[in-house]
N, C-alpha and C positions, 0 to 999 in steps of 0.2 A: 282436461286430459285425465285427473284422477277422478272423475266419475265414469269414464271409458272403459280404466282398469279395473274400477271396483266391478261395473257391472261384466267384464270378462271373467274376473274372477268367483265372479259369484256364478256365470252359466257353467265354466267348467266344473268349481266344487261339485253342482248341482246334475252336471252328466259324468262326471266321472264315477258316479258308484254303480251307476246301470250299466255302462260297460264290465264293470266287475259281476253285475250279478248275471250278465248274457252268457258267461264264460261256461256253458256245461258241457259234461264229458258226452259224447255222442254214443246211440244206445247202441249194443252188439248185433251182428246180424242176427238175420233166421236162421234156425240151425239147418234149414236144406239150401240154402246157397250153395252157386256151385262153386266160386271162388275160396281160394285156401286162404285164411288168419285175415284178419279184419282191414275192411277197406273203408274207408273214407271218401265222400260222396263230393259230388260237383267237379268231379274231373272229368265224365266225359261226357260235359254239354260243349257243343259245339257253339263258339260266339261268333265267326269271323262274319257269316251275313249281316247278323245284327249290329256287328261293329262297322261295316262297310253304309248299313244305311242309316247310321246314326252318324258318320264322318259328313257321307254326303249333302244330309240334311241340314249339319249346321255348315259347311260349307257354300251352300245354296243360300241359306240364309246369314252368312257372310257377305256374298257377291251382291244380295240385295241391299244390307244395308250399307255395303261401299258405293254402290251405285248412287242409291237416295242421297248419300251424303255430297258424291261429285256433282248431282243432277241441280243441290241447294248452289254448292260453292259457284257452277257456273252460272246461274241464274243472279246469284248477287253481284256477279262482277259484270254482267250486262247491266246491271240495274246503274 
């Protein structure tokens, strides 16, 4: 158990400073933008498709391996 800790503690010392160094201030716009004082990006992408075919896919890929697992369980209990 304390070689689990050690080594958790050693990956975070070891990523906690690069989340410190990603932190930078985001550059101003161009000064011919037509929006007025400084906006901040990534608000208008739209995610809902790509969230809709990324639910369905692991959902899909849920059903399969529920299936596989019922298709084992009743095959052993015929056996």
């Amino acid at each position: 158990m304390k070689k689990h800790i050690a080594t958790i503690a050693l990956i975070i010392s070891l990523l906690f400073p690069l989340s410190l160094i990603s932190q930078n201030v985001p550059p101003p716009p161009p000064p011919d933008h037509d929006a007025t004082g400084n906006q901040e990006g990534g608000r208008g992408a739209p995610i809902g498709g790509g969230l809709l075919i990324l639910l369905g896919l692991g959902g899909a890929y849920g059903g399969y391996k529920g299936y596989r697992n019922f298709k084992k369980r009743k095959k052993s209990l015929l056996e």
